[in-house]
N, C-alpha and C positions, 0 to 999 in steps of 0.2 A: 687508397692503396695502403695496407697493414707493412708498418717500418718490421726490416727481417731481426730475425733472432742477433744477430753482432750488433745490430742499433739498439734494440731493449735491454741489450745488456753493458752496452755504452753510458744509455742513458740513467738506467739502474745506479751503476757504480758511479756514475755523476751526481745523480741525487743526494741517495743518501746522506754523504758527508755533508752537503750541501744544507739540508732539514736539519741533520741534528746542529748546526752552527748556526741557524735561525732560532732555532730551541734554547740555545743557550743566550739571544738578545734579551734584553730589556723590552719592554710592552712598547714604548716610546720607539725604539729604533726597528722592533718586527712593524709596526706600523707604517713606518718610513721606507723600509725594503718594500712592503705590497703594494705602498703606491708607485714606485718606482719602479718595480717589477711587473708590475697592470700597465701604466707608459708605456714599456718597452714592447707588452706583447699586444697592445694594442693598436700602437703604430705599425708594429711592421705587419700586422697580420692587415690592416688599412693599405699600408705604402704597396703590399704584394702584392698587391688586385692591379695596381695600374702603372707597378713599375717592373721591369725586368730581372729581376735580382738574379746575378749567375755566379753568387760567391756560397760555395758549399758548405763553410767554416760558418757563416752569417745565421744559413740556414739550421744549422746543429744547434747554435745558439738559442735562435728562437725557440726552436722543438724542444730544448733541455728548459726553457724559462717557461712557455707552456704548460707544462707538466710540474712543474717546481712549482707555479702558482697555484695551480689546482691543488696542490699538496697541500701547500701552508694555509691556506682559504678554508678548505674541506674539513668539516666536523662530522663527515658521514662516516668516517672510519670508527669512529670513536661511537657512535650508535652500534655498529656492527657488533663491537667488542663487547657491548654492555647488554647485547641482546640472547635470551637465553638459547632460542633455537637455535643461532650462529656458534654459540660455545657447546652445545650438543654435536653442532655438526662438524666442528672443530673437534673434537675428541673423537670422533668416530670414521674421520677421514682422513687420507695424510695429506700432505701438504700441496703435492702436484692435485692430487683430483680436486679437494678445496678450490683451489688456484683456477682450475680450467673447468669445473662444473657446479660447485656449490658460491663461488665468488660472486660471479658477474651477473648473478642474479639477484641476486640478497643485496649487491650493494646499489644493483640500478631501485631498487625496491625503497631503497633507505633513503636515495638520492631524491627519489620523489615524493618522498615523506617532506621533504625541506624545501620543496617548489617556492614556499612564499619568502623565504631568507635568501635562498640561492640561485634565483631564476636565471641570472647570465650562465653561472657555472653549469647549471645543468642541461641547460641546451649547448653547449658547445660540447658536453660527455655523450649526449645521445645522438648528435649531429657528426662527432668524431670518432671514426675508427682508430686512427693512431692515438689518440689521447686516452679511447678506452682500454687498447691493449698497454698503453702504457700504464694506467691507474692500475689494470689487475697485475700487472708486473709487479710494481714497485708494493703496491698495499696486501695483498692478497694471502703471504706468507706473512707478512708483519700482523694480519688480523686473524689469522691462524692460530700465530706464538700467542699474542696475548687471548683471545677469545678462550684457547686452552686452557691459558694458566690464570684469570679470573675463573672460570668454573669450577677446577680444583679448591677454590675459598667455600663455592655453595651449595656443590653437587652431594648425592646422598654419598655416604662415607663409603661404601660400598665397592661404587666407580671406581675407585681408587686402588682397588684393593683384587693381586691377582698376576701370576707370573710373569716376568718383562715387562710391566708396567712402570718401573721407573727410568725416568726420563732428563734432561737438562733442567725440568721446571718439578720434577718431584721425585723425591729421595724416603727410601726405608732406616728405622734404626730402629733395632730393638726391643734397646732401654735407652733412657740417658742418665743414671747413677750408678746401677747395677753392674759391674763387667762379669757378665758370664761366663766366661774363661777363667779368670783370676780368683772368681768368687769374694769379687770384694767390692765395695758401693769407689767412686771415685775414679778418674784415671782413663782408660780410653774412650767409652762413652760421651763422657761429658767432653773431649778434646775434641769427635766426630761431630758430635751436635754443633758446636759452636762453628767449628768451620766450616758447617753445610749454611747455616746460619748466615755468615759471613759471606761464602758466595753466593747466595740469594741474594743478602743486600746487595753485593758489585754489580749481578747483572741489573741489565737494562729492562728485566720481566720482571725480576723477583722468585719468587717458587713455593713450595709446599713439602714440608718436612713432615712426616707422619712416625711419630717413635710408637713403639709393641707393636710394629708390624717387623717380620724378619725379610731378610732378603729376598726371600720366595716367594713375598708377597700374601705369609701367610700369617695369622694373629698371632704375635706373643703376649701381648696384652702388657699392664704396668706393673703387676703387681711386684714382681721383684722392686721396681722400683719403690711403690708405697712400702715393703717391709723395710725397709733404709732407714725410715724415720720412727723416732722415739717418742713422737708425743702422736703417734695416730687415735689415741683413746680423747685425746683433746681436740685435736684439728682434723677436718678430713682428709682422706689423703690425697685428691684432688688439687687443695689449698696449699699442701705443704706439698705437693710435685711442681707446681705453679709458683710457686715464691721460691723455692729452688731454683726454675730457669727462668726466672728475673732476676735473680743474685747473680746466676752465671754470668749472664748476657750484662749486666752490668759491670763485674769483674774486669770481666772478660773483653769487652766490645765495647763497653760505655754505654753511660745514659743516652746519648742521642739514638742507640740503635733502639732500645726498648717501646717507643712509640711506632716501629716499624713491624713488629713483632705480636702477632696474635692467636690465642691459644683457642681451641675447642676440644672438648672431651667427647666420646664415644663411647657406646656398649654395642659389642659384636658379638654374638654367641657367648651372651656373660663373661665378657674380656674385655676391660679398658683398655683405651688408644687415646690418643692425642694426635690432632691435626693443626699445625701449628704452619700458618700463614705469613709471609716473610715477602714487606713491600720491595721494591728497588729502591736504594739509598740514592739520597738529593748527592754525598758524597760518599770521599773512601773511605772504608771500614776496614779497620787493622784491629786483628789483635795480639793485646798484650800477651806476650810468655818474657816475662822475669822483663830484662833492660830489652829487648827485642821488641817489635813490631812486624805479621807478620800481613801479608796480604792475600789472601784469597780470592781465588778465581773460578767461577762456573765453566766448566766445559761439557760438552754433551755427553760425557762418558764417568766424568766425578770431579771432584774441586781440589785443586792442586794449590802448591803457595806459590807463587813470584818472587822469586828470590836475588834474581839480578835488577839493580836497583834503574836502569837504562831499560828495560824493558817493563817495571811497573810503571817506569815514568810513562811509555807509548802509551799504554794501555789504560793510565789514568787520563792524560791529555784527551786519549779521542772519548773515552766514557764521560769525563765530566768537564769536557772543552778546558782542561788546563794548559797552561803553560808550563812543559817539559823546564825540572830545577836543573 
């Protein structure tokens, strides 16, 4: 019997928080939950065969530990994400039809790629209907988000590039020296870049910044940006737009972001771009303006700052399991 729509989405919103607080153990005590957590759904899935159980709470339990195991157990997700046809097929489909026609195929596919590491798990995924509906529930969006936003790192520049095409995991700008409005290198661009920057690092994906594309999706290329610099006859302008936004981002965000942050150059119709690849940060990333600190937040529409300091605290505790100061 498939558990109804209000149980997969019980068990959803139970999960979740649930993995990322796994995520945040030590190796030593994730080790310690999975045995203790395998106990649990091993006995009662033994005891239920020959005992009567008529507690419905008991039962919710099991079913949320079931599937919680399978989770934290499961390296098949992580296949998925890293495989190129799933991030083709991630880019080309939205999230519901993924979920409900490109998912549970690819992922039984991957599952039995790992028959000789994971032969219990996978015979209890092919033998269960409710543990399957629950897997493409809870995984199926999540290998979505990321299978998308890894192939924006290695997809031809092209994909990228084309009206409504930016997204919560990729952003257009320009330039990032030049402000074409003011006509003067400095000042808004470089304040844009940085804070797209910034919410990439906060989210949980990361994302893809692409500067000399305009909003439209169509090529402005750098060059405003390379005439800025004064030694272009010495250095290329490639070099000198490149050690530019490692100075920013150092500035600006600090060293620890710059190992997060990675550049590639482009030629489109004789116009340079830059596609610049931006991991999720281990932590929070503030930046400095003057004695301030500010925080940056990805949302699906653009990156705002958090300004109430009770509400960056929520928001950092659940992203990197702290403790609210």
């Amino acid at each position: 019997m498939l558990l109804s729509e209000n149980a997969h989405a019980q068990i959803h919103a139970a999960l979740q928080p649930a993995v990322e607080r796994f995520g945040g153990l030590s190796d030593e005590d994730q080790e310690a939950f999975r045995d203790a957590l395998g106990r649990f759904v091993r006995v009662y899935g033994f005891l239920s065969l020959v005992v009567p159980f008529r507690n419905p709470e008991l039962e919710r339990d099991y079913l949320f530990c079931r599937a919680l195991a399978a989770m934290i157990r499961d390296s098949t997700a992580g296949d998925l994400i890293a495989d190129i046809d799933v991030q083709n097929q991630a880019a080309n489909n939205d999230e519901a039809t993924f979920r409900d026609h490109v998912f549970p195929k690819r992922y039984q596919k991957a599952l039995l790629s790992r028959m000789d590491r994971n032969s219990g798990l996978i015979c209890d995924y092919l033998d269960n209907e409710e543990l399957q509906a629950a897997v493409r529930d809870i995984y199926a969006v999540e290998v979505h988000r990321r299978a998308t936003v890894a192939r924006q790192r290695t997809c031809p520049i092209g994909d990228l590039l084309g009206t409504d095409r930016e997204s919560q995991y990729l952003e257009y700008k320009s330039t990032l020296r030049w402000d074409i409005r003011q006509q003067r290198k400095g000042g808004h661009p470089e304040d844009a870049a940085i804070k797209t920057i910034a919410g990439f690092a906060n989210s949980p994906l990361g994302g893809t910044l692409l500067v000399g594309v305009a909003d439209d999706g169509l090529v402005h290329g750098l060059e405003d940006d390379f005439t800025t610099f004064s030694k272009r006859g010495e250095r290329g302008d490639r070099d000198l737009w490149g050690q530019h936004l490692e100075n920013l981002i150092r500035s600006r965000l600090g060293d620890a972001v710059l190992p997060l942050v990675a550049t590639e150059f482009h030629t489109v119709d004789g116009n340079h771009l830059a596609r610049i690849s931006i991991d999720s940060s281990g932590f929070p990333v503030y930046e400095r303006q003057g004695d301030n600190q500010v925080f940056w937040l990805r949302t699906p529409t653009s990156t705002v700052a958090v300004r109430e300091q009770d509400e960056r605290d929520r928001i950092i505790a659940r992203r990197w399991h702290q403790e609210n100061s």
